[in-house]
TORBAVO-426203 format. One record per residue (C-alpha): residue number from 1; x, y, z. Coordinates in Angstrom, 1 decimal. Last residue first. Layout:
# TORBAVO-426203
   resi        x        y        z
    NUM        X        Y        Z
...
# end
This chain:
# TORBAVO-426203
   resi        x        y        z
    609     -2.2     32.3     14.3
    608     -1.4     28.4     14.3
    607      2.2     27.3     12.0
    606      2.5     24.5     10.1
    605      6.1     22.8      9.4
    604      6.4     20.4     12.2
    603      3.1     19.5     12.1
    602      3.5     17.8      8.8
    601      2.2     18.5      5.3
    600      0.5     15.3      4.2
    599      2.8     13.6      2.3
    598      4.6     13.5     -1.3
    597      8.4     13.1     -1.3
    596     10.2     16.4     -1.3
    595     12.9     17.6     -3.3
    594     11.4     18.2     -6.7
    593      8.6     19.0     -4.8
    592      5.4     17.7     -2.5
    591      2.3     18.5     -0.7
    590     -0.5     16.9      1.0
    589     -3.9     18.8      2.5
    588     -6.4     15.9      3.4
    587    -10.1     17.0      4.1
    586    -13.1     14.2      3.4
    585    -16.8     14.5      4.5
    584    -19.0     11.4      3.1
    583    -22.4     12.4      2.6
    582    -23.8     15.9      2.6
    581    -22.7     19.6      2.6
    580    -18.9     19.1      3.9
    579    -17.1     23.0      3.9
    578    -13.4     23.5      3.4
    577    -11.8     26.8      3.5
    576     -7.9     26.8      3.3
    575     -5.6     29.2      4.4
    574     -2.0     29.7      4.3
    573      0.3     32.7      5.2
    572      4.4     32.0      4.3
    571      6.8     30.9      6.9
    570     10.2     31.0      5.2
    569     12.6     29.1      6.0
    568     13.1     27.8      2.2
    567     10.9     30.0      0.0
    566      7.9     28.7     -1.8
    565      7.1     28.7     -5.4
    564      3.3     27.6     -5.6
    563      1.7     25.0     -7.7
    562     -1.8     23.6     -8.1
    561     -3.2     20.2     -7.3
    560     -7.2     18.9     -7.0
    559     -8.5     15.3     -6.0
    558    -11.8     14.4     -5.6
    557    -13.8     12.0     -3.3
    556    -17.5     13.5     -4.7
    555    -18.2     17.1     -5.3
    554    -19.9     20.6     -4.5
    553    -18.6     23.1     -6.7
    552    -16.1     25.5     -4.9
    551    -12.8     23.5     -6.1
    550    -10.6     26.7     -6.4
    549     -7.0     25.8     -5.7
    548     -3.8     28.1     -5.3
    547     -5.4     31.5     -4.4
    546     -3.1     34.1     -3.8
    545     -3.2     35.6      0.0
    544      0.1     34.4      0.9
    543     -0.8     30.7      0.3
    542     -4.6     30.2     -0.2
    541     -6.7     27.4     -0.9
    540    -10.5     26.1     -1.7
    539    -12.1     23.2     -0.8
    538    -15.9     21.5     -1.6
    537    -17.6     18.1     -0.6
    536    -15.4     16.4     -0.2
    535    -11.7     16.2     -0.2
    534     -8.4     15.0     -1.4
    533     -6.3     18.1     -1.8
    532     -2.4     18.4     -3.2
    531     -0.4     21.1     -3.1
    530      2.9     21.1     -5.4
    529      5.5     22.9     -4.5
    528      7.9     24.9     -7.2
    527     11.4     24.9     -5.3
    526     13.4     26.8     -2.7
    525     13.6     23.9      0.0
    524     12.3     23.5      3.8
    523      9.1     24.5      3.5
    522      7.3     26.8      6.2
    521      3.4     27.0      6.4
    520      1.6     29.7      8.3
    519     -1.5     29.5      9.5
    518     -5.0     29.6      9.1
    517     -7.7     26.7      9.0
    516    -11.2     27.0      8.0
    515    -13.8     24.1      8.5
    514    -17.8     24.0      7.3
    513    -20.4     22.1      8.2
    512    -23.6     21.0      6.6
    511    -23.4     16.9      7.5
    510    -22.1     15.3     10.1
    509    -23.8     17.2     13.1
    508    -21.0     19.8     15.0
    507    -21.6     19.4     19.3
    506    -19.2     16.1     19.3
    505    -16.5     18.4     17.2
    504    -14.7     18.4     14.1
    503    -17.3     16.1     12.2
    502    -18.1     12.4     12.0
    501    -20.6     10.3     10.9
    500    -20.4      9.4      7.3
    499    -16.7      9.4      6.3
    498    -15.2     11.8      8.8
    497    -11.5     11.4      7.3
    496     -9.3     14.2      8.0
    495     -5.7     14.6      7.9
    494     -4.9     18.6      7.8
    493     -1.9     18.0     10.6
    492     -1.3     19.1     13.8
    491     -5.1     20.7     14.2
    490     -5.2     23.2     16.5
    489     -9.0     23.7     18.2
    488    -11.7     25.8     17.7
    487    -15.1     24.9     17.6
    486    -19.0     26.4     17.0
    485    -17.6     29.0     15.1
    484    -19.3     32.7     15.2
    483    -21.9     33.5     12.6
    482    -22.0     31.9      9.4
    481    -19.0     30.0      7.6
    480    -21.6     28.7      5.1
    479    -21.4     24.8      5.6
    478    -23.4     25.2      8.9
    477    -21.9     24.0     12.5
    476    -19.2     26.2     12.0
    475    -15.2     24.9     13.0
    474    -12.2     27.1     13.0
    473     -8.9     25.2     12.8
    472     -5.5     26.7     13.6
    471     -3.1     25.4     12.1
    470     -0.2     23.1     13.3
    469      2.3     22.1     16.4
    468      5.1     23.9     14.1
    467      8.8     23.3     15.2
    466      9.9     23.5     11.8
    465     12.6     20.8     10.0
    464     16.0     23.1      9.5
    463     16.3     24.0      5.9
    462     17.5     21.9      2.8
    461     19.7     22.4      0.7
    460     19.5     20.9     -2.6
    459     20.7     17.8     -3.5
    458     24.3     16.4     -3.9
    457     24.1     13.3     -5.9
    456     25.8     10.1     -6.0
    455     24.3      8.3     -9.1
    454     24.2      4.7    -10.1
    453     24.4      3.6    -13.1
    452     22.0      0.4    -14.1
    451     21.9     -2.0    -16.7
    450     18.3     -3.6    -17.7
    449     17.6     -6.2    -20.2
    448     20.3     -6.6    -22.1
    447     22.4     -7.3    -19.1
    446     25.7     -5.4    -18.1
    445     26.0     -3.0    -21.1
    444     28.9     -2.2    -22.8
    443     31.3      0.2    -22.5
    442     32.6      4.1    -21.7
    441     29.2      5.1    -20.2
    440     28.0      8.7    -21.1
    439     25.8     10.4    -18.8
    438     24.3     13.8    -20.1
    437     22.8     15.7    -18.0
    436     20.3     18.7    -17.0
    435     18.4     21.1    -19.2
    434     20.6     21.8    -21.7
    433     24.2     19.5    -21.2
    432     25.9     19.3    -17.7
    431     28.4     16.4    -18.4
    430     28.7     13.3    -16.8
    429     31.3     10.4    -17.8
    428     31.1      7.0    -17.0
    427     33.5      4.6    -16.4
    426     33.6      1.3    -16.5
    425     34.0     -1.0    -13.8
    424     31.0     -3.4    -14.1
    423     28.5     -5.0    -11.9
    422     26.6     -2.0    -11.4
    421     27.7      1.7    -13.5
    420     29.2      4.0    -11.4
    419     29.0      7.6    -11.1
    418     30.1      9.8     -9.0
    417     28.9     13.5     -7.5
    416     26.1     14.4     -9.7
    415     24.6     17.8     -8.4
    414     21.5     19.4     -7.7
    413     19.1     22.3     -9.5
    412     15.6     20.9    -10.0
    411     13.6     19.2    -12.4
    410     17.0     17.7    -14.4
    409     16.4     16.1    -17.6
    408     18.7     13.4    -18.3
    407     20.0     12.5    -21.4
    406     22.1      9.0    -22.1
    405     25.1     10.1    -24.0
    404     26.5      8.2    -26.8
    403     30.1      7.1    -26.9
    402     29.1      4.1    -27.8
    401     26.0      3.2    -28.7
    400     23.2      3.6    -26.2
    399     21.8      1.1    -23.4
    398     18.1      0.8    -24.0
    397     16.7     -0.6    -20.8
    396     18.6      2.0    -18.9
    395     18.1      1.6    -15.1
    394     19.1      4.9    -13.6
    393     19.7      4.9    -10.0
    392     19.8      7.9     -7.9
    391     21.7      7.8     -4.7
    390     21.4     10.4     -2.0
    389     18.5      8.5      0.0
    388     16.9      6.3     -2.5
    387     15.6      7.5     -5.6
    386     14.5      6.0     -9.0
    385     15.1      6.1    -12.4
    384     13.9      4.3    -15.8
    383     14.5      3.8    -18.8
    382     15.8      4.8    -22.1
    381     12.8      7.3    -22.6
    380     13.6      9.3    -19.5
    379     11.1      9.8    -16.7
    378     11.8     13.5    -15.5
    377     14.6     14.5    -12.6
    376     14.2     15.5     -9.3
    375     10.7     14.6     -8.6
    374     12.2     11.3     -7.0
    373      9.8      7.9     -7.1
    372     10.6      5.5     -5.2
    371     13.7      3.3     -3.7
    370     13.3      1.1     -0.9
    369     13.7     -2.0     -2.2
    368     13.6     -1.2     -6.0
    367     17.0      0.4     -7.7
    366     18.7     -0.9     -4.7
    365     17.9     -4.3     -5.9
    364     21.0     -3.9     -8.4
    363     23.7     -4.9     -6.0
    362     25.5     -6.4     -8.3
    361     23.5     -9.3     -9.0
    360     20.4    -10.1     -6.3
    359     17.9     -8.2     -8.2
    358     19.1     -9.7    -11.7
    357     18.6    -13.1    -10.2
    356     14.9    -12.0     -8.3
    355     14.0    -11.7    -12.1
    354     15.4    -15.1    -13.8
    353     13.6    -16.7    -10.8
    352     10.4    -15.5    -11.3
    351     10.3    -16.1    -15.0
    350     11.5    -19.8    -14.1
    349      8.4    -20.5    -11.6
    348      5.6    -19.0    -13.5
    347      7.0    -21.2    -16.9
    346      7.1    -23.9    -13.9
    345      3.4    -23.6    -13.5
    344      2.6    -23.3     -9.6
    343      1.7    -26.4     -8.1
    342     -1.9    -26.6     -6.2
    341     -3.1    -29.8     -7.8
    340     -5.7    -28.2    -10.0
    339     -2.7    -25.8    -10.8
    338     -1.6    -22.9     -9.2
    337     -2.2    -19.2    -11.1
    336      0.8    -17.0    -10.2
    335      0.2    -13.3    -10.3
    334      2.6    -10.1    -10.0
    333      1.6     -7.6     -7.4
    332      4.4     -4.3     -8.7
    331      4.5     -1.4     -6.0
    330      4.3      2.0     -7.1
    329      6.7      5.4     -6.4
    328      7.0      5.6    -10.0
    327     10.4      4.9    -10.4
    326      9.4      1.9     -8.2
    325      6.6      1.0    -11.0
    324      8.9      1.5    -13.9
    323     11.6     -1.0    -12.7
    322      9.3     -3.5    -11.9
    321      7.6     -3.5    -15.4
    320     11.1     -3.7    -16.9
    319     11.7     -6.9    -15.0
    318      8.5     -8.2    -16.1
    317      8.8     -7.6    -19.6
    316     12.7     -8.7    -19.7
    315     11.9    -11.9    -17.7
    314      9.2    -12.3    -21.1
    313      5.5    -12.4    -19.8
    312      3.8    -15.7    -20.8
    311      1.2    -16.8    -23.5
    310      1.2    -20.1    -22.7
    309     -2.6    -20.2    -21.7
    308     -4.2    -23.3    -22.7
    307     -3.9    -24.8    -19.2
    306     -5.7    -22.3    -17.5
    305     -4.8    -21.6    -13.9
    304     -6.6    -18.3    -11.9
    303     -5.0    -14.8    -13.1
    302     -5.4    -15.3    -16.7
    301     -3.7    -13.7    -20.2
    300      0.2    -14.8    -18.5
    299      2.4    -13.4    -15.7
    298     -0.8    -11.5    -14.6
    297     -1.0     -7.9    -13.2
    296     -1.2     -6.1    -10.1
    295     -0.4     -2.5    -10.3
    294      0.3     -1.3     -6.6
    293     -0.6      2.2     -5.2
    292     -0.3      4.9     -2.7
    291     -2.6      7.9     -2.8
    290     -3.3     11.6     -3.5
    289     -2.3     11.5     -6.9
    288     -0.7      8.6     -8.6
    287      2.8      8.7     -9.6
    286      2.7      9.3    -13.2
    285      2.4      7.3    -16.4
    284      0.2      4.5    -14.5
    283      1.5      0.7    -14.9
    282     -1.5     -1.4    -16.5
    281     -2.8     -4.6    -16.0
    280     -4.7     -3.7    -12.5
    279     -4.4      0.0    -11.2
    278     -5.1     -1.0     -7.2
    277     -5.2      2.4     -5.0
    276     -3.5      2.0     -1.9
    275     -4.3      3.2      2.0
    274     -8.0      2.4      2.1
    273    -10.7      4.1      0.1
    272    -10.1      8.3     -0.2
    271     -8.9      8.1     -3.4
    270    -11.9      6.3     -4.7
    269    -12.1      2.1     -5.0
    268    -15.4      1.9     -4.3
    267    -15.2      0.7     -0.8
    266    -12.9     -2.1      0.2
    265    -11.2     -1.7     -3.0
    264     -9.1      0.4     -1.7
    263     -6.7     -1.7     -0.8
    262     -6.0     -2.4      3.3
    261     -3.1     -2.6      5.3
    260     -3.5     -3.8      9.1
    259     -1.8     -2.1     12.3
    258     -5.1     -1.0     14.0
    257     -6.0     -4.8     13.8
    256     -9.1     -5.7     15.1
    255    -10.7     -2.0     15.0
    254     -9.2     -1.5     12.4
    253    -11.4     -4.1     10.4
    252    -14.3     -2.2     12.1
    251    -13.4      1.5     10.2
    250    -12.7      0.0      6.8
    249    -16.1     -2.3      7.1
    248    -18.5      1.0      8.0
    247    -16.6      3.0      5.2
    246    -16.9      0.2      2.8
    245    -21.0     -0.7      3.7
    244    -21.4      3.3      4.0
    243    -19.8      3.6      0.0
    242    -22.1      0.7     -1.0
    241    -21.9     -3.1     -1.4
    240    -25.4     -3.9     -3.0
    239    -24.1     -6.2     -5.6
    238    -27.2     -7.9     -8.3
    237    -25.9    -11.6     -8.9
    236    -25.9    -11.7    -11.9
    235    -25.5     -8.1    -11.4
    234    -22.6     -5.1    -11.2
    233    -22.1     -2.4     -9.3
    232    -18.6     -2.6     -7.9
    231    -17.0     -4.0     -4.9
    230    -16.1     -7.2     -6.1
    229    -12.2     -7.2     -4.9
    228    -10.5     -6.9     -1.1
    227     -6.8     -7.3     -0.4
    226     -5.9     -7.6      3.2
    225     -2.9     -6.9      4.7
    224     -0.3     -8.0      7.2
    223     -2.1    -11.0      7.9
    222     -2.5    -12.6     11.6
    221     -3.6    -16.1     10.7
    220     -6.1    -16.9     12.9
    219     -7.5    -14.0     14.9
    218     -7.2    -12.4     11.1
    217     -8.6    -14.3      8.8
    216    -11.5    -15.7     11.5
    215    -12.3    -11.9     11.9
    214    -12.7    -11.5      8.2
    213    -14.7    -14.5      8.2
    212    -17.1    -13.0     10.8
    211    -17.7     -9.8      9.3
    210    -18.5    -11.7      6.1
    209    -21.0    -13.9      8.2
    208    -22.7    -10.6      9.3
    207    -22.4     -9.0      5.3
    206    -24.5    -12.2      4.2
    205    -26.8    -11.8      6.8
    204    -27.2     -7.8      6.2
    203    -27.7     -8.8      2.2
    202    -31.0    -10.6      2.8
    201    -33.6     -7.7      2.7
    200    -31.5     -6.4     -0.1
    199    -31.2     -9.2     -1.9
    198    -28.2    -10.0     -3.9
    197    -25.9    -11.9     -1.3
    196    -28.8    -14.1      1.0
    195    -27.7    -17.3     -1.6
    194    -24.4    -16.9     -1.3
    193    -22.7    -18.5     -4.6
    192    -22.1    -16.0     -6.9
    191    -20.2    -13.4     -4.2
    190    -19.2     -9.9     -4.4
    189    -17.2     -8.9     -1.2
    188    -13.9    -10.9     -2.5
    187    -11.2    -11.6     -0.1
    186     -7.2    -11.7     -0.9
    185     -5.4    -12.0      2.0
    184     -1.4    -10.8      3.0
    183      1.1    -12.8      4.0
    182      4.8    -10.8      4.9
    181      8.1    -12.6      3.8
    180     10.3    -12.8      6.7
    179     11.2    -16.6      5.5
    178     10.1    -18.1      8.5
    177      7.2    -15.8      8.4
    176      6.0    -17.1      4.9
    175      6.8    -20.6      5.8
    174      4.1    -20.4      9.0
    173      1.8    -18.4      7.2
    172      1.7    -20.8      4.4
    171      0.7    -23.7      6.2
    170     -2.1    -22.0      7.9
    169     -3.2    -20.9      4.9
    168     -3.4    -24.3      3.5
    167     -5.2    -25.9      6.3
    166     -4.4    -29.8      6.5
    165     -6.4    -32.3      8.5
    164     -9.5    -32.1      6.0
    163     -7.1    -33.8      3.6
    162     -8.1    -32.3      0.4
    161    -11.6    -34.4     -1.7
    160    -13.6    -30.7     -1.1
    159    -16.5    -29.1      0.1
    158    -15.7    -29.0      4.1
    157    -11.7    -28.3      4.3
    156    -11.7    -26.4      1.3
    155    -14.5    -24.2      2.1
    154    -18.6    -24.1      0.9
    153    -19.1    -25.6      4.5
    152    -20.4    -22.5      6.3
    151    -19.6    -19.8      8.9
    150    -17.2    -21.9     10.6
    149    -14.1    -21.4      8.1
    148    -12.0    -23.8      7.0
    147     -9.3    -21.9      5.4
    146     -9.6    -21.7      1.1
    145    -13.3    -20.5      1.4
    144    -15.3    -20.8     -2.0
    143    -17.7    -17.9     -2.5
    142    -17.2    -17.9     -6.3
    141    -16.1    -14.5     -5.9
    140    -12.7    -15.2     -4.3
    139    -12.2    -15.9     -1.1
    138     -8.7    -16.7      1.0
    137     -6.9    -15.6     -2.8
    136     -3.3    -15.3     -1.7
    135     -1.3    -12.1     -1.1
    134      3.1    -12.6     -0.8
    133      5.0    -10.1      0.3
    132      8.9     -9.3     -0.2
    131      9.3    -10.4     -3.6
    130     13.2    -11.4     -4.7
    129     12.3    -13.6     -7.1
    128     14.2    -16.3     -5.1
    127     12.4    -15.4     -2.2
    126      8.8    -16.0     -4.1
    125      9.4    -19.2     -5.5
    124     11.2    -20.0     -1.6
    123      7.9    -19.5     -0.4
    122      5.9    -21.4     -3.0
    121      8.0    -24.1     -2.3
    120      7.5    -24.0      1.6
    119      3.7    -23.4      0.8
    118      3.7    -26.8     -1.3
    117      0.5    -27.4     -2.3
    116      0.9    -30.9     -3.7
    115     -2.7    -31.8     -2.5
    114     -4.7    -29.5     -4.3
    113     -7.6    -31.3     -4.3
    112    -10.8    -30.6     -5.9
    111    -13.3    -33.7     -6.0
    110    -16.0    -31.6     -4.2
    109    -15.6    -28.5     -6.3
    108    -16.5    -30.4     -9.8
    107    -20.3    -31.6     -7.9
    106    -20.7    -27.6     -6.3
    105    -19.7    -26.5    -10.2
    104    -22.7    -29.0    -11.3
    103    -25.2    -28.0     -8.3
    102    -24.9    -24.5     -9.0
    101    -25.6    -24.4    -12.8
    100    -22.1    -23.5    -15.3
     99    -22.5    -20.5    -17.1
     98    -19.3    -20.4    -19.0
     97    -18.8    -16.5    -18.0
     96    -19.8    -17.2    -14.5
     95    -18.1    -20.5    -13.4
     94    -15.3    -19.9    -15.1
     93    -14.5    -16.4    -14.2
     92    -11.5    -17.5    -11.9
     91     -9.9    -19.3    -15.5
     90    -12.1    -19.2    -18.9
     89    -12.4    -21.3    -21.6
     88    -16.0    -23.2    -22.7
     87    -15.9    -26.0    -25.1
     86    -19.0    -27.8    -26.7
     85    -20.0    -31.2    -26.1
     84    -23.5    -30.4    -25.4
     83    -23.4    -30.9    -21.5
     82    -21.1    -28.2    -21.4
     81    -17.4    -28.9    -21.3
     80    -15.7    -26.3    -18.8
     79    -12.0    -25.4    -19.6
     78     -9.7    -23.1    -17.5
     77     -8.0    -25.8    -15.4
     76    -11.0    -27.3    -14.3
     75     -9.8    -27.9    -10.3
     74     -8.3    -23.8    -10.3
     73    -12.1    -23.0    -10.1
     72    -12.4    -24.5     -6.4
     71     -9.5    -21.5     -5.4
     70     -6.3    -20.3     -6.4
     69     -5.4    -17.3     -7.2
     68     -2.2    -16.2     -5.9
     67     -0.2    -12.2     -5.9
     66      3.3    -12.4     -5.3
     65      4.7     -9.0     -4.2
     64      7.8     -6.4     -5.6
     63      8.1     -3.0     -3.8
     62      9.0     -4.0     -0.3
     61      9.5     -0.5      0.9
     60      6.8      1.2      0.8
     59      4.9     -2.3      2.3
     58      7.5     -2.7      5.1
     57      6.6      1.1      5.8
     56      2.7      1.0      6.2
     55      2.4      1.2      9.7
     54      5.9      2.7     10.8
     53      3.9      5.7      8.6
     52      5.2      7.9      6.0
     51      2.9      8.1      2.7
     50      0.0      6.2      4.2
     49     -0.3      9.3      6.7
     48     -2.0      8.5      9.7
     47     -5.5      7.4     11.9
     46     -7.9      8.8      9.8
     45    -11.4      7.9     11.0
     44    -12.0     11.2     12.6
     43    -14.8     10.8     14.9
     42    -16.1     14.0     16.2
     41    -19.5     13.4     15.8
     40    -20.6      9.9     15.9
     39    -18.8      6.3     16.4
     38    -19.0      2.8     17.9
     37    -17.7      0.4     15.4
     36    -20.5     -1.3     13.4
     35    -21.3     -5.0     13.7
     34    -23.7     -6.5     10.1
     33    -26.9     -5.2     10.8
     32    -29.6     -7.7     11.2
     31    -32.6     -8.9      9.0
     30    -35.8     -8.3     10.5
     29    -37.5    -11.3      9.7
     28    -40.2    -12.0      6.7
     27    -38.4    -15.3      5.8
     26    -35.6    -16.1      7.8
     25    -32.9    -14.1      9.6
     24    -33.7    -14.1     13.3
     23    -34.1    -18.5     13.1
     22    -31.4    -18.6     10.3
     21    -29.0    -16.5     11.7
     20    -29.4    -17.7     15.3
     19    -29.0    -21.8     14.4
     18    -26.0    -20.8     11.9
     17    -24.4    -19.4     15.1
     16    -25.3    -21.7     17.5
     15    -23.5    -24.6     15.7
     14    -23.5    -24.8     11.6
     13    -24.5    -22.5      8.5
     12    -24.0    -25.1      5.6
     11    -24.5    -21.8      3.3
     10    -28.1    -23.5      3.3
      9    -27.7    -25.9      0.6
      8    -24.5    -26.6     -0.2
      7    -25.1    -30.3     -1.0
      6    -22.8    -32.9      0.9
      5    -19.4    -33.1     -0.1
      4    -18.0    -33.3      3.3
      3    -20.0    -35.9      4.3
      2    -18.4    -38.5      2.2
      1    -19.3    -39.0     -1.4
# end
């Protein structure tokens, strides 16, 4: 072999660099700190609200992404025949689950070659499903790097038979943004092949040249987001990754690009990690609390290539999937597994297809792109529905006989002001029936698979937004709400993210403090609200003097609700106590109706005394 392939045995560390690492780093050293933004008390790490910011709006509204594995395991195809003779099946676990020693995966690696990677093909896969974003695995836990990365040759470009003049995500950022399509990265913290990964004394080194990969990602390639995996406790190998190394990494990778998206599981995947919470191979029954979210799941049994596997998501499946995760307020990662040669499966290829087709008919893709989830109306059995602006738009999966109503159960009083079912001009007839609708369509279905009416509505009134600037927020530098307040201030919003080393105030220390804001709050619709808390250590609430949530045991990231009918216009008296003992400290106050989407309660609507 060339020197490309040679053995991988010192992470390949090169140049001045490599030199430092291993001379500071070696036996008996003090190992070094992996960089740390500059922070202390009074840093407040939350920088918006997920659920409404120009940051994360392309990704609210996109809906529908292609998620990639491909890496050095994609060259067995999902079998591994040990020495003897015997079978082993597995896909991006390969290498793990079938055991295979070092030096025989780092032998299999060096003849990998995806050489029909096609990022212009995978491109227009991905536009003619009609997904917006596409994330590709840059690292996955094998170690393997799929740029060429200078922190060590176990990469494509070093460790591999590819052209070492090509760079595969270099490719596929440039067809990605001709298309408009955003890139994102997957990159896993846990990794089998590191040698300084599992020890403690050694882990700082590993988590330096992780900082510095991350920073090649993005001064190279510019993603929109990155997707992280391996953070939880698990061995072979032993992963240290704690809650302070995800807090510490969250807060530099903004650092680099205040405008990036990242999943949760850059920390521990909690509520308070990141901007979306990752349910993978399931679609949740509910919106989920306190957080955005995308369920990623596989088109087949296997995110990472295995030629065995046929067993493959119908259109209908995957289309229906879509549909309930955007009338969930979700976004739907779905993952195609390249071959050894870097070509996506054509069974990957056609189901794609067949799904961005029903998007593009009829104007359909409203019921996705921009649509979410709408408190308005409950999730009906024959389908699903989702908001966007005035229009509702009931996908019905189960179209019913005719002159059978479809039910709908209204939340909240509003009208229907037409009706229309896509692609066809039937009518449809809408009577108030129980507890909300009945739509009855005068034909047949459009597609078996999903058919959708479209409803004008006229919602409820809504008043004027509020001219609030926000609460007024008492700070004590104990978490007992002793003696006179060490800091007052008006907060805009209840948005706060200390993690480990912040507080309200530079003269407050980071842990044993306590926070009480009073106000008033003023919704703009008569309807049940629900409250919503993400905190820790401990929070309780008050609107007009009732209490609304008790959560005085000392906790974790949690999240707590409770309900409240409010009056439109009306300013009614709030107060919340929150106190941070130890650890992380965490205070978000969100809220939400039949009428209005989940976010943090805005300035405009709070109130200071």
């Amino acid at each position: 072999m060339h020197s490309r392939t040679r053995r991988f045995g010192l992470l390949g560390l090169t140049g001045a660099l490599g030199a430092l690492l291993l001379t500071a780093g070696g036996p008996g050293a003090a190992a070094q700190p992996p960089p740390r933004p500059t922070a202390g008390p009074g840093t407040n790490h939350a920088t918006d609200d997920p659920f409404t910011s120009a940051r994360t709006s392309w990704w609210r509204q996109s809906r529908f992404g292609m998620f990639i594995h491909i890496g050095a395991y994609s060259n067995l195809e999902g079998e591994y025949t040990r020495p003897d003779g015997t079978v082993c099946r597995n896909a991006e676990w390969i290498k793990r689950e079938c055991r295979i020693p070092d030096e025989e995966y780092e032998r299999q690696a060096a003849t990998f070659n995806p050489s029909a990677f096609d990022a212009r093909a995978i491109v227009r896969a991905a536009q003619d499903a009609g997904q917006r974003y596409i994330v590709i695995t840059a690292k996955h836990h094998d170690g393997y790097a799929m740029w060429p990365t200078r922190q060590n040759t176990w990469n494509l470009r070093d460790h591999s038979a590819f052209d070492p003049r090509r760079d595969l995500l270099a490719e596929l950022k440039k067809a990605a943004d001709a298309a408009g399509i955003k890139l994102g990265f997957y990159y896993s913290i846990w990794d089998w092949h590191d040698p300084d990964f599992a020890g403690p004394g050694t882990f700082p080194r590993y988590q330096k040249r992780m900082y510095a990969q991350l920073k090649e990602l993005i001064d190279t390639y510019d993603p929109a987001l990155l997707w992280f995996d391996g953070e939880w406790d698990t061995d072979n190998p032993t992963n240290p990754w704690s809650r302070r190394d995800g807090a510490d990494l969250q807060a530099y990778l903004h650092t680099l690009n205040p405008r990036l998206i990242v999943n949760n599981r850059v920390g521990k995947r909690e509520v308070v990690d990141g901007d979306f919470g990752t349910p993978e191979q399931e679609i949740p029954a509910e919106p989920v609390d306190g957080q955005l979210w995308e369920s990623c799941m596989t088109l087949n049994d296997h995110w990472g290539f295995a030629k065995y596997d046929t067993h493959w998501k119908s259109s209908e499946t995957v289309l229906r999937n879509l549909l309930d995760v955007a009338g969930r307020g979700g976004n739907y990662l779905l993952n195609v597994g390249p071959d050894r040669l870097g070509r996506i499966p054509q069974p990957s290829v056609d189901r794609l297809r067949e799904t961005g087709r029903w998007l593009a008919a009829h104007g359909q893709g409203d019921a996705v792109y921009g649509a979410g989830h709408t408190g308005l109306v409950a999730d009906p059995p024959w389908g699903a529905v989702s908001r966007r602006g005035n229009e509702l738009y009931a996908s019905v999966t189960s179209w019913p006989a005719a002159g059978a109503p479809l039910h709908l159960t209204a939340r909240a009083p509003f009208d229907i002001t037409a009706a229309r079912v896509l692609g066809s001009s039937q009518q449809v007839k809408i009577a108030r029936s129980g507890d909300g609708f009945d739509l009855t369509p005068s034909g047949a279905a459009t597609d078996a698979r999903a058919s959708v009416i479209r409803l004008t509505i006229r919602p409820p009134a809504a008043a004027p937004a509020g001219n609030g600037t926000g609460l007024t927020a008492q700070s004590w530098a104990n978490d007992s709400f002793s003696g006179p307040p060490a800091a007052t201030a008006v907060d805009p919003t209840v948005n706060k993210s200390y993690r480990f080393d912040g507080s309200p105030a530079p003269e407050i220390p980071a842990d044993h403090f306590s926070t009480r804001w009073t106000g008033s709050i003023q919704p703009r619709y008569d309807e049940t609200y629900t409250f919503t808390t993400v905190s820790d250590d401990t929070v309780r609430l008050w609107i007009d003097g009732k209490p609304v949530i008790d959560s005085a045991t000392p906790h974790g990231p949690k999240v707590d609700k409770g309900t409240v009918t409010l009056k439109a216009g009306h300013r009614h008296r709030i107060r919340i106590d929150y106190t941070e003992q130890t650890g992380e400290a965490h205070m978000k106050l969100l809220w939400s109706s039949p009428s209005q989407d989940r976010q943090i309660v805005p300035r405009g609507q709070l109130y200071a005394d």
